[in-house]
PAKOL-685409 format. One record per residue (C-alpha): residue in three letters; y negated, x, z; residue number from 0. Coordinates in nm, 2 decimals. Each point is the difference from the previous one (the first is absolute). Example, Ala and Ser with C-alpha at 12.3 -4.5 7.8 and 13.67 -1.06 7.14 Angstrom:
2
<type->ala, y->0.45, x->1.23, z->0.78, seq->0>
<type->ser, y->-0.34, x->0.14, z->-0.07, seq->1>
end
This chain:
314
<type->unk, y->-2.85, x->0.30, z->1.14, seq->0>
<type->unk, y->-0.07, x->0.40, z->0.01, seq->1>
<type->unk, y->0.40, x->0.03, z->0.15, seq->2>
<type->unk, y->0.13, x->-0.23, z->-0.22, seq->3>
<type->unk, y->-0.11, x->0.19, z->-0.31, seq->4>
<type->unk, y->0.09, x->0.32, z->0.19, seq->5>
<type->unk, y->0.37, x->-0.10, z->0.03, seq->6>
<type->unk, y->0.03, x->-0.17, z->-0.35, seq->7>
<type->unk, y->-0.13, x->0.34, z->-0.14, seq->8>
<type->unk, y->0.26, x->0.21, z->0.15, seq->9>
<type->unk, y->0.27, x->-0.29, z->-0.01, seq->10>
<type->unk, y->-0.09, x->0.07, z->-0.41, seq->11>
<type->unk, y->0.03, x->0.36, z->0.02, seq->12>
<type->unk, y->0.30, x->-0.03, z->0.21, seq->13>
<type->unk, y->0.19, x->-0.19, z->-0.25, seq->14>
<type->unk, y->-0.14, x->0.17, z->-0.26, seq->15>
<type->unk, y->0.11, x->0.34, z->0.05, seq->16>
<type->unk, y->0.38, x->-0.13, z->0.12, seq->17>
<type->unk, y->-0.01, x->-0.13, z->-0.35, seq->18>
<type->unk, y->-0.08, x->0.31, z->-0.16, seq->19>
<type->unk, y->0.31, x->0.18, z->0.23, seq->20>
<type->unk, y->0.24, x->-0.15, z->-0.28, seq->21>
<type->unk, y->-0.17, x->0.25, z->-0.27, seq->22>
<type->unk, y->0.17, x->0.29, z->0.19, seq->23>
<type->unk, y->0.35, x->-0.14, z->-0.06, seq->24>
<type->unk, y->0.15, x->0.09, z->0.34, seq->25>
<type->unk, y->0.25, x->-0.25, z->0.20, seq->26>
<type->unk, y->-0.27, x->0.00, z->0.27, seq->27>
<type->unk, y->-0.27, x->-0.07, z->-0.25, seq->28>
<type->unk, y->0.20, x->-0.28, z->-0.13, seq->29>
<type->unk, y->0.02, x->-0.17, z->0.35, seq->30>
<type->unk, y->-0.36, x->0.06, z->0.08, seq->31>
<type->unk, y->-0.09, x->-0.19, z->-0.33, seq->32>
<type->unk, y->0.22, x->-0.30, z->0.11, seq->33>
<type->unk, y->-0.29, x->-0.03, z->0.34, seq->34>
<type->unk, y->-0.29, x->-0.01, z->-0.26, seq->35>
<type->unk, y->-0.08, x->-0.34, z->0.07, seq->36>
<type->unk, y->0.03, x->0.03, z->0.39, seq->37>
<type->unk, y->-0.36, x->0.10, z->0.07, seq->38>
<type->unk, y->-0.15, x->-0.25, z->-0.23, seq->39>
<type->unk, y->0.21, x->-0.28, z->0.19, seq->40>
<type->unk, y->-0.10, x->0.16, z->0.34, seq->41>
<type->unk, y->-0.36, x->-0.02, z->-0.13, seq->42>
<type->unk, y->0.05, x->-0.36, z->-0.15, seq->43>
<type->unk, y->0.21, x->-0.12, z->0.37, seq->44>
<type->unk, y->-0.24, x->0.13, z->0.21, seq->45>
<type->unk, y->-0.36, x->0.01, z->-0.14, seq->46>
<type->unk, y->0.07, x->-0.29, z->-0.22, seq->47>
<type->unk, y->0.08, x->-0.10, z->-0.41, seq->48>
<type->unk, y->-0.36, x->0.17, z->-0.04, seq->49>
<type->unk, y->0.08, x->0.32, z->0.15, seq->50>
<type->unk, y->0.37, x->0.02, z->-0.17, seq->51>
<type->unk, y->-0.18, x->-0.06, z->-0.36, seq->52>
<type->unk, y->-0.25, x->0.28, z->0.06, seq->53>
<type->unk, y->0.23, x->0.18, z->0.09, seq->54>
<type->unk, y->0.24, x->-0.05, z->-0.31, seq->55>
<type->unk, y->-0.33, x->0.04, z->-0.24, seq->56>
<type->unk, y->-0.08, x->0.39, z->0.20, seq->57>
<type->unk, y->0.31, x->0.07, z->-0.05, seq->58>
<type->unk, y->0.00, x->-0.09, z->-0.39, seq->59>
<type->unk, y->-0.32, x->0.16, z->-0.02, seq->60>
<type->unk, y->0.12, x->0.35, z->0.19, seq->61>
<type->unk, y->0.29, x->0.02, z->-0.24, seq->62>
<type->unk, y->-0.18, x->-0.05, z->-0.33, seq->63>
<type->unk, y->-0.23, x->0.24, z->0.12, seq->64>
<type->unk, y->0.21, x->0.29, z->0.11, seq->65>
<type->unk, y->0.26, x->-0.04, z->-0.30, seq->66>
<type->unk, y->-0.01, x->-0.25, z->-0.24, seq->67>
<type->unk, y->-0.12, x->-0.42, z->-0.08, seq->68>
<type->unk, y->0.34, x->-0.11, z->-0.04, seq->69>
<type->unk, y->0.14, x->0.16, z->0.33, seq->70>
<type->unk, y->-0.27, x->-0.22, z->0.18, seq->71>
<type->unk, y->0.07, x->-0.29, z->-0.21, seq->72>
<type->unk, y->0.37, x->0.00, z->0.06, seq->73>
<type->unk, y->-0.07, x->0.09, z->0.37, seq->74>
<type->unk, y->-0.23, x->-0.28, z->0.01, seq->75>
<type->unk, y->0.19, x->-0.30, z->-0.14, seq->76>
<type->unk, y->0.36, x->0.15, z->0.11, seq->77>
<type->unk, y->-0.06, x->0.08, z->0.33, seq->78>
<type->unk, y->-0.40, x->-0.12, z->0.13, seq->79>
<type->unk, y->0.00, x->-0.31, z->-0.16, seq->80>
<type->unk, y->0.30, x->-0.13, z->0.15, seq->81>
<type->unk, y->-0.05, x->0.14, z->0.34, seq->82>
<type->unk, y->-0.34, x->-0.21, z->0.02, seq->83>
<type->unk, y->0.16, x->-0.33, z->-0.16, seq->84>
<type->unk, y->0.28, x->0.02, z->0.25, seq->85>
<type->unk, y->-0.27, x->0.06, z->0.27, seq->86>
<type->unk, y->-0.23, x->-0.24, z->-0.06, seq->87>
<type->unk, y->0.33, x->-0.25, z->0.00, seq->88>
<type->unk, y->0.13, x->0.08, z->0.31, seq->89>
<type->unk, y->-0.38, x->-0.03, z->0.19, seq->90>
<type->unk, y->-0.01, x->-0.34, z->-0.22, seq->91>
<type->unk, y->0.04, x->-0.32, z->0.24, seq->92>
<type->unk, y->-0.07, x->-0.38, z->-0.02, seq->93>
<type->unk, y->-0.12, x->-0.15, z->0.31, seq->94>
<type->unk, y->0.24, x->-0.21, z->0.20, seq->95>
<type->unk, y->-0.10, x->-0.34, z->0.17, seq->96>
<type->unk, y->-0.29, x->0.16, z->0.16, seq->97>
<type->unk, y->-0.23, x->0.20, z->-0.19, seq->98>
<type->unk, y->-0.20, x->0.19, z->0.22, seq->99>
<type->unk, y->0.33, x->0.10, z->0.19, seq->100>
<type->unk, y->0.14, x->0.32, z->-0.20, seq->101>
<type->unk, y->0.29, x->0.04, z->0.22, seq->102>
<type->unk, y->0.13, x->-0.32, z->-0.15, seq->103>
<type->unk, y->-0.06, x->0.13, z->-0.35, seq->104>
<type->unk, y->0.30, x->-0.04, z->-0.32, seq->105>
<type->unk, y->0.08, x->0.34, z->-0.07, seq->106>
<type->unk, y->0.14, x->0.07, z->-0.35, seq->107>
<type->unk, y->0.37, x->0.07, z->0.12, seq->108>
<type->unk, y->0.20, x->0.33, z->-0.05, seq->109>
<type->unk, y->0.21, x->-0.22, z->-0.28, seq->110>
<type->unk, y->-0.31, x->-0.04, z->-0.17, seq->111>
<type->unk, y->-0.11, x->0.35, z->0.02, seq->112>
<type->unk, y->0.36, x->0.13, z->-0.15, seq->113>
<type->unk, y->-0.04, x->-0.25, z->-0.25, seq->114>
<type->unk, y->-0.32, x->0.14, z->-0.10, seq->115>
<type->unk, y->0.13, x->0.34, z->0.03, seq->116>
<type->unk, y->0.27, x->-0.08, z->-0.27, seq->117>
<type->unk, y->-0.26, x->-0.17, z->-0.26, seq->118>
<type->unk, y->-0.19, x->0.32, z->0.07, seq->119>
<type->unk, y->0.31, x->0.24, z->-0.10, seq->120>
<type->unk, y->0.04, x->-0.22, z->-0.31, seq->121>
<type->unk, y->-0.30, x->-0.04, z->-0.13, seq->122>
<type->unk, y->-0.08, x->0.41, z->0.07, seq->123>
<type->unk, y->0.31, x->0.11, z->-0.21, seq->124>
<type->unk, y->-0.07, x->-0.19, z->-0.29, seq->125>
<type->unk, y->-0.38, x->0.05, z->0.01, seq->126>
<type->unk, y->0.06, x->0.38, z->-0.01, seq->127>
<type->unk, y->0.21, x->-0.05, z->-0.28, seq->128>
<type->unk, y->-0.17, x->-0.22, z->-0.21, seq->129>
<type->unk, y->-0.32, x->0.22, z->0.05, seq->130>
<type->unk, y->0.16, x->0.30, z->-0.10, seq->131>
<type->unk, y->0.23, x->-0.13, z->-0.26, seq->132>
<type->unk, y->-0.13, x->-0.35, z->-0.08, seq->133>
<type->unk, y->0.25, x->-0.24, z->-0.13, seq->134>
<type->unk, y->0.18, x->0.24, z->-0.18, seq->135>
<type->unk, y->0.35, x->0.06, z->0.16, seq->136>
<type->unk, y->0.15, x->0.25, z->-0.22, seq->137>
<type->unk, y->-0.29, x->0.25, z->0.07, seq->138>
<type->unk, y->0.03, x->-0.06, z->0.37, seq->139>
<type->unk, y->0.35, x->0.04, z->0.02, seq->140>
<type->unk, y->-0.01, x->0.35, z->-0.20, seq->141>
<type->unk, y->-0.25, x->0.10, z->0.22, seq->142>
<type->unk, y->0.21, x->-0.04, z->0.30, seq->143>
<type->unk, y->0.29, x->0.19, z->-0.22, seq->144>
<type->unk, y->-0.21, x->0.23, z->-0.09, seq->145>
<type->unk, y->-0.04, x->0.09, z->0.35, seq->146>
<type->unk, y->0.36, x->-0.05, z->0.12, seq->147>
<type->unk, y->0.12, x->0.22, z->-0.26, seq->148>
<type->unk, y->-0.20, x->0.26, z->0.14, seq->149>
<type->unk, y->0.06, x->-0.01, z->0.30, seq->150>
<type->unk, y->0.41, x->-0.03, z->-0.04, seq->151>
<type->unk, y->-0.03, x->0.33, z->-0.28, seq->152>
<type->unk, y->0.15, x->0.22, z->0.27, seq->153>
<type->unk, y->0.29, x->-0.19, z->0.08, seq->154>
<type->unk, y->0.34, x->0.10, z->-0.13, seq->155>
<type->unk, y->0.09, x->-0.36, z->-0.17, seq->156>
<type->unk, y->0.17, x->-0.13, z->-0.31, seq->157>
<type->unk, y->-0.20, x->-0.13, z->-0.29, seq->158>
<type->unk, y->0.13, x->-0.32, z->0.06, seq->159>
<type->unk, y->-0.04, x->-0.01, z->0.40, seq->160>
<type->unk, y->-0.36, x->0.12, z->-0.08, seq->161>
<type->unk, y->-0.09, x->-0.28, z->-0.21, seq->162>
<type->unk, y->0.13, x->-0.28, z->0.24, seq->163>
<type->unk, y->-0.14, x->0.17, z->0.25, seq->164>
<type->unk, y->-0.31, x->0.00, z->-0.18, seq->165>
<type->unk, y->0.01, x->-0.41, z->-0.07, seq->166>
<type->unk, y->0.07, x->-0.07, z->0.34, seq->167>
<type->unk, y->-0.24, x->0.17, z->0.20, seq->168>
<type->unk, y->-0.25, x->-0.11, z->-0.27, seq->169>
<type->unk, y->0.07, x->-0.36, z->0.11, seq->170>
<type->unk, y->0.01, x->0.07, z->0.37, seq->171>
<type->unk, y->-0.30, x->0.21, z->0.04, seq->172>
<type->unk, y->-0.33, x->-0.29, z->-0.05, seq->173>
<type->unk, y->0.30, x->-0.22, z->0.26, seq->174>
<type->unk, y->0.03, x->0.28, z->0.24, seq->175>
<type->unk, y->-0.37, x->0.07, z->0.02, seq->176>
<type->unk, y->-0.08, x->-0.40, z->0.06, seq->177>
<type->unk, y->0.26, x->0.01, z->0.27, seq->178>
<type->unk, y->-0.13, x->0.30, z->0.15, seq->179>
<type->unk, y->-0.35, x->-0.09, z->0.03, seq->180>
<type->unk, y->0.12, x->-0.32, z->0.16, seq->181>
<type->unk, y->0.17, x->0.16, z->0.26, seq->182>
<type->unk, y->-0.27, x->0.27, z->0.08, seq->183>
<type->unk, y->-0.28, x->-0.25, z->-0.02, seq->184>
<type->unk, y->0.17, x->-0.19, z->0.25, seq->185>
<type->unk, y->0.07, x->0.31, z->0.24, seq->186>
<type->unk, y->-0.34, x->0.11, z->-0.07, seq->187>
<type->unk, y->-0.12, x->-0.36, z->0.11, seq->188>
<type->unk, y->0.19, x->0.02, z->0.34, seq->189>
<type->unk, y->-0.07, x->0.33, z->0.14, seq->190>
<type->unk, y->-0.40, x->-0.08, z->-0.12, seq->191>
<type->unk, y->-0.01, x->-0.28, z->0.20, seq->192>
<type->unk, y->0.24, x->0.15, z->0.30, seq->193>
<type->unk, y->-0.32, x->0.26, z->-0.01, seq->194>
<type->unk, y->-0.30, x->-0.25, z->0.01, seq->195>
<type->unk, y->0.21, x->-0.21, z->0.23, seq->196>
<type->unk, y->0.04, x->0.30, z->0.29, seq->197>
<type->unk, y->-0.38, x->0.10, z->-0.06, seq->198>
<type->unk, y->-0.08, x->-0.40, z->0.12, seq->199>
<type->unk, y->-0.19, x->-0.10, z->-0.34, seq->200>
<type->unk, y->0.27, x->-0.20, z->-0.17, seq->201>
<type->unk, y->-0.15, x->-0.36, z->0.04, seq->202>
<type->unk, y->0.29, x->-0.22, z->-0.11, seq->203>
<type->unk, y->0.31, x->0.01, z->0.23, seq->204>
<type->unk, y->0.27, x->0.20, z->-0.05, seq->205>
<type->unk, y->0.26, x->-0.23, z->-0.19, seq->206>
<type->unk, y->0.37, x->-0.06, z->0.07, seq->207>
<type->unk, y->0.13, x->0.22, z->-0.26, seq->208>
<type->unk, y->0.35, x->-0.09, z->0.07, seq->209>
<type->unk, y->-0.10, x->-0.35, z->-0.13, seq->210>
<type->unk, y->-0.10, x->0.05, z->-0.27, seq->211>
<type->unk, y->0.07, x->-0.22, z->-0.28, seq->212>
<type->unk, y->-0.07, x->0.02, z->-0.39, seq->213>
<type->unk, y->-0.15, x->-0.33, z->-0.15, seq->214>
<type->unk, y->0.29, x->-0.19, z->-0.24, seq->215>
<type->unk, y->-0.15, x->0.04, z->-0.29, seq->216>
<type->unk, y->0.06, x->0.38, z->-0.05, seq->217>
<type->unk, y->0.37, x->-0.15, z->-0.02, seq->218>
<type->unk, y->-0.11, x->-0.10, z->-0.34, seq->219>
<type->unk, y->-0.15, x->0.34, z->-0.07, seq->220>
<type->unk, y->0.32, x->0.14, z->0.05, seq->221>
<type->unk, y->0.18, x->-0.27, z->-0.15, seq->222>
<type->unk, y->-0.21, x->0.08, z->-0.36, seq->223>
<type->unk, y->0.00, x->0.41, z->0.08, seq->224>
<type->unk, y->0.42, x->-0.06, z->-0.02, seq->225>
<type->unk, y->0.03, x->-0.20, z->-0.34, seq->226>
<type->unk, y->-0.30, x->0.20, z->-0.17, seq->227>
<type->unk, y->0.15, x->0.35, z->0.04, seq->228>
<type->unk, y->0.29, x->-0.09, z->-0.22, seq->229>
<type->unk, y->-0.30, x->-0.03, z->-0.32, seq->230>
<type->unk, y->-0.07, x->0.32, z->-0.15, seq->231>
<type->unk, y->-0.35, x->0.20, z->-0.08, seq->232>
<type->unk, y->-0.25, x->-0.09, z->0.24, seq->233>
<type->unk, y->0.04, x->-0.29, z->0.09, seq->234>
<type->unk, y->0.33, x->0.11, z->0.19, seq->235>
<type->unk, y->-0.17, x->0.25, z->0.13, seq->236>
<type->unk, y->-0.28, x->-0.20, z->0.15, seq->237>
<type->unk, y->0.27, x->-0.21, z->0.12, seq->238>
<type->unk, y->0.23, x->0.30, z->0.15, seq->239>
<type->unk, y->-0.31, x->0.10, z->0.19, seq->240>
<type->unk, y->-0.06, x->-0.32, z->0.19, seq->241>
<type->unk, y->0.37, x->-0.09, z->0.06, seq->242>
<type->unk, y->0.01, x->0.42, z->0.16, seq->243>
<type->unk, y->-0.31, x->-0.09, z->0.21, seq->244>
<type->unk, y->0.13, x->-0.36, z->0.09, seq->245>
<type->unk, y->0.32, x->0.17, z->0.16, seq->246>
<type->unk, y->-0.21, x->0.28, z->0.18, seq->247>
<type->unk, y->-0.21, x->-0.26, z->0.12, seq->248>
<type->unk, y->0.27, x->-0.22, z->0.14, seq->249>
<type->unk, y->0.20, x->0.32, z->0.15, seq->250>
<type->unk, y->-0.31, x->0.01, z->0.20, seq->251>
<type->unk, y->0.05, x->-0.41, z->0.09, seq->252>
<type->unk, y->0.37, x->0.12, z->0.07, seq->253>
<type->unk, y->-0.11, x->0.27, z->0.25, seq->254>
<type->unk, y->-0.24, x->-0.24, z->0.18, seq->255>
<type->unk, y->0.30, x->-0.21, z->0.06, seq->256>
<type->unk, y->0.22, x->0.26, z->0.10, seq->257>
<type->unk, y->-0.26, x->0.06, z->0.28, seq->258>
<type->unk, y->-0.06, x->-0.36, z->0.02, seq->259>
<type->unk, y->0.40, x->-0.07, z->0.07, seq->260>
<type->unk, y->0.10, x->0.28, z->0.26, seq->261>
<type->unk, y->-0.32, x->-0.06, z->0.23, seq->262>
<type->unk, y->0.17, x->-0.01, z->0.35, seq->263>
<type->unk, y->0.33, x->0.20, z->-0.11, seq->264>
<type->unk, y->0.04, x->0.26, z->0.25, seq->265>
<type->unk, y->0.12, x->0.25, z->-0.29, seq->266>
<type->unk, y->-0.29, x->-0.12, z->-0.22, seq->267>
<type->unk, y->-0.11, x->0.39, z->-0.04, seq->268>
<type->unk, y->0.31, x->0.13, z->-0.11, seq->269>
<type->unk, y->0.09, x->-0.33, z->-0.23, seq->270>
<type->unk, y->-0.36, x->0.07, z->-0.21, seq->271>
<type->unk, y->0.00, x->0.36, z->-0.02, seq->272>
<type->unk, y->0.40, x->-0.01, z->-0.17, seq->273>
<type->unk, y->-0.24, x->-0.31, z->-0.24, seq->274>
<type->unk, y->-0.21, x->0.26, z->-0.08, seq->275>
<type->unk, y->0.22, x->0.28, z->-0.03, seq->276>
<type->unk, y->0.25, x->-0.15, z->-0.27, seq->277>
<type->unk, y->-0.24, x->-0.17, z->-0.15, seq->278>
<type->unk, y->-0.29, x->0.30, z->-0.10, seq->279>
<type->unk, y->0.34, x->0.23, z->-0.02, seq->280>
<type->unk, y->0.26, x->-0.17, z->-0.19, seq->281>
<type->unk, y->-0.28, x->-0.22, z->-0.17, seq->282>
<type->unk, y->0.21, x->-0.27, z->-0.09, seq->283>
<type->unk, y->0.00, x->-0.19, z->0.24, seq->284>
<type->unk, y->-0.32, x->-0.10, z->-0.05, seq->285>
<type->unk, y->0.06, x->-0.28, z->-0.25, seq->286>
<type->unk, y->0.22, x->-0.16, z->0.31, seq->287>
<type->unk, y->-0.33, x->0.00, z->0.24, seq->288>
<type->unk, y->-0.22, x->-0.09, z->-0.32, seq->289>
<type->unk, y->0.28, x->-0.33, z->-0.04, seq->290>
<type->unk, y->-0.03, x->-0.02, z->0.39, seq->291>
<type->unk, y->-0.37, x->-0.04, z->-0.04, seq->292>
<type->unk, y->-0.02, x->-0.25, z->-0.30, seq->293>
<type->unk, y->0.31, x->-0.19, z->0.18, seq->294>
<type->unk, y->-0.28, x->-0.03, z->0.28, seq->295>
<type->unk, y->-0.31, x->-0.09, z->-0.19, seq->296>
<type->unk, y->0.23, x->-0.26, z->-0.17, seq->297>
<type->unk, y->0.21, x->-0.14, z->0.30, seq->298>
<type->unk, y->-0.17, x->0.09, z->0.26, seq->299>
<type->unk, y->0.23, x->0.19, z->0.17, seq->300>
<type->unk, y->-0.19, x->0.05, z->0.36, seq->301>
<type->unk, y->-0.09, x->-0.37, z->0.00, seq->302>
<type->unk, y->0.36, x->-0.08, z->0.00, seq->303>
<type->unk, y->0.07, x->0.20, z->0.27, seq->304>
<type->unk, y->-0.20, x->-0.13, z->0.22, seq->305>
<type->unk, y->0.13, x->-0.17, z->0.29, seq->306>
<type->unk, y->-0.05, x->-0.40, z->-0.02, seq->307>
<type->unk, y->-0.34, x->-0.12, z->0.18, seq->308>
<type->unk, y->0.07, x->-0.16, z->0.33, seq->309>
<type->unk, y->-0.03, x->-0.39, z->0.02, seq->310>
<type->unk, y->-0.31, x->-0.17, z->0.08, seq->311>
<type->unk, y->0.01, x->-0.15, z->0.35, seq->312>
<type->unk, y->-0.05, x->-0.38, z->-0.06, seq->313>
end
């Protein structure tokens, strides 16, 4: 027990002070933020759910101490929060036909765990704004043009460009940050349990990623994110949010097939990386692996490809 609370402590601490990196406002700093949840997820991966949510609560506790409550509140529910729920879901398990026999225990999938990661984003963004702001989509709104304005009052642009400048980047900044967190969640996720994998205390099996495979029913999430971001006020914006996280979240399913499709191609390397390459470089590209990825989830693409089973002798 004595290590345990050992390592939660400094996991806490860990992630606590590469939260507090962003207050300096460097490039670096900003990068070091993104890994704030990475020793809470080590923590919760390798000493168990326990051990990740003592971890979040030190951390929360370290921050409100050394500067202020509501650092360690939105350190808590933005960053330790999340990294023990997604902890305690990937340790979760349902025995299989044997019960004593753990090696032949359900895992919750890596589908399941994306999915979860993409309520999470969701739900994050719009409980930060509705506890700041409430209901009241006016006041947030100038309060994120308030700050845009700001921070374009150096540039050199038109009146006009200015203010649509101003309108659009209002919009795209709560859909940006859901989209963000989604992806660094998710990279956070993967290296923490590469880590607690290579130091031998990982107790589920390392999945297929490549596999991976997002249950149907975030079709329908996407399906409702599309037609609701033509309303206006909030509800458009609630519904802009989810269709942004939606496509982030199946770019991720398109990936997995990519990987999924070229096993065995002796350029495989090469034929990822350019993926990659036009895809975080260009950027637009990504809504064709995104369509890749819900073609998959809806047609199941890989099952298709699949060479016929041989007969069965009679």
């Amino acid at each position: 027990m004595g290590p345990t609370l050992a390592i939660s402590f400094g996991a806490g601490l860990a992630s606590a002070l590469l939260f507090a990196t962003l207050a300096s406002g460097s490039p670096l700093a900003l990068i070091l933020f993104y890994f704030a949840a990475l020793p809470v997820l080590i923590a919760g991966l390798g000493w168990g759910h326990y051990a990740g949510a003592f971890a979040a609560a030190i951390g929360a506790l370290a921050l409100s101490l050394a500067l202020r409550s509501q650092f360690g509140l939105f350190f808590f529910f933005s960053v330790g929060l999340p990294a023990w729920v997604l902890s305690y879901a990937v340790l979760a398990w349902q025995p299989g036909a044997d019960p004593e026999d753990p090696e032949h225990a359900v895992w919750i999938s890596p589908g399941q765990i994306l999915s979860l990661i993409g309520i999470g984003a969701v739900a994050l963004t719009l409980f930060g704004i509705v506890a700041l702001y409430g209901f009241d989509f006016e006041a947030f709104q100038a309060a994120i043009r308030e700050a845009i304005t700001r921070t374009l009052a150096q540039m050199r642009l038109g009146e006009g460009d200015r203010e649509a400048l101003i309108r659009l980047m209002a919009a795209a900044v709560p859909v940006a940050g859901a989209v963000v967190w989604t992806f660094v969640t998710t990279i956070n996720l993967y290296f923490a349990g590469r880590i607690v994998r290579a130091s031998g205390r990982l107790v589920r099996p390392w999945p297929d990623l490549p596999s991976l495979k997002l249950p149907k029913w975030t079709a329908v999430a996407l399906l409702v994110g599309s037609i609701g971001s033509f309303a206006g006020g909030f509800p458009g914006q609630i519904a802009a949010i989810i269709l942004a996280v939606s496509l982030a979240v199946y770019a991720l399913q398109g990936f997995a097939l990519a990987h999924d499709i070229t096993r065995g191609w002796g350029m495989r390397g090469f034929a990822l990386g350019l993926l990659y390459a036009l895809t975080f470089v260009i950027g637009w590209p990504m809504i064709f692996v995104a369509l890749a990825g819900l073609a998959d989830v809806l047609f199941d693409i890989r099952a298709r490809r699949q060479p016929p089973a041989p007969p069965t002798p009679l």
